[in-house]
C-alpha positions as CSV (number, residue, x, y, z in Angstrom):
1,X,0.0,0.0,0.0
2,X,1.2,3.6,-0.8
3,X,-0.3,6.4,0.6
4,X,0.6,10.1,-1.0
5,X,-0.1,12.8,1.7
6,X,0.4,15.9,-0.1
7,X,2.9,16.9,-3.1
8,X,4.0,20.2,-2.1
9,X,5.5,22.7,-4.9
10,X,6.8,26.3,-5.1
11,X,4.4,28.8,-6.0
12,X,7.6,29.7,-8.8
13,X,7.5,26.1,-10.1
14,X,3.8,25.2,-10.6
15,X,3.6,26.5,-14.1
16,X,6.4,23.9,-15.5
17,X,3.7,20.9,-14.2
18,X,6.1,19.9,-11.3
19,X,3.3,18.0,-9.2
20,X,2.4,16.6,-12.6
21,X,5.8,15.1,-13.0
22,X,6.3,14.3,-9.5
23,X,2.9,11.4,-10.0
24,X,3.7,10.7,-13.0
25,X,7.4,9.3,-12.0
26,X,5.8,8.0,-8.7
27,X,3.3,5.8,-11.4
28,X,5.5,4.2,-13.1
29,X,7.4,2.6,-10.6
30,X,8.0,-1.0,-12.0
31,X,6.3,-2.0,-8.5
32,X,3.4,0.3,-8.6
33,X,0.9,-2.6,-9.9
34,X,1.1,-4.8,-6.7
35,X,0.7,-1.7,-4.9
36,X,-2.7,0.0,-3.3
37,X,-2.1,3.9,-4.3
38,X,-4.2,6.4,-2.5
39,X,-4.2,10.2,-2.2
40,X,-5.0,12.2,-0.1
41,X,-5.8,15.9,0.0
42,X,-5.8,17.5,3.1
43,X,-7.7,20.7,2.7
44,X,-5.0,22.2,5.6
45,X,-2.2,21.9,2.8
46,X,-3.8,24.1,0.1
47,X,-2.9,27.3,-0.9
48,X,-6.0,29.4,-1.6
49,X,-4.2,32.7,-0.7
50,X,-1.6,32.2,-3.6
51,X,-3.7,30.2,-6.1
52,X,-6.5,33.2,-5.2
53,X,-9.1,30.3,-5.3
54,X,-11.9,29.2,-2.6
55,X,-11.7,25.6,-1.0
56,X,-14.4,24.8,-3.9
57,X,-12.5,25.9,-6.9
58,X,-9.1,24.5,-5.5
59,X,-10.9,21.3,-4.7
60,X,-12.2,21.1,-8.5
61,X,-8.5,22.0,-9.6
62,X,-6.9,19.0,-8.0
63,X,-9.9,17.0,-8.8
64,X,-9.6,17.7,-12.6
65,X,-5.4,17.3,-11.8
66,X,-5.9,13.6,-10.6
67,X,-8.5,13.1,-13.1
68,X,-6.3,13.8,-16.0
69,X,-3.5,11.4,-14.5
């Protein structure tokens, strides 16, 4: 089992698609297929003041994030 807490990137590096990369690497681990992946998005961890979002639009944003992965 593999649990992802929170991927955590700098305000300065979000527009490259560092998170993005970050899963992406993480999912193609050759041992990711006998594994039980979850993740978890602990509302505590966004950032709404520098993403100028509410919890609902930053909710929908990592929705459609994990959704595209």
């Amino acid at each position: 089992m593999m649990e992802v807490k929170v991927i955590e990137v700098c305000r300065s590096w979000r527009s490259v698609k560092t998170a993005l990369a970050i899963v992406k690497m993480m999912l193609a681990h050759p041992q990711i297929e006998k594994k039980i992946v979850y993740l978890v998005g602990y509302s505590w961890t966004w950032d709404l003041i520098g993403t100028r979002k509410t919890a609902q639009q930053y909710r929908q944003m990592l929705i459609n994030f994990f959704e595209s992965i």
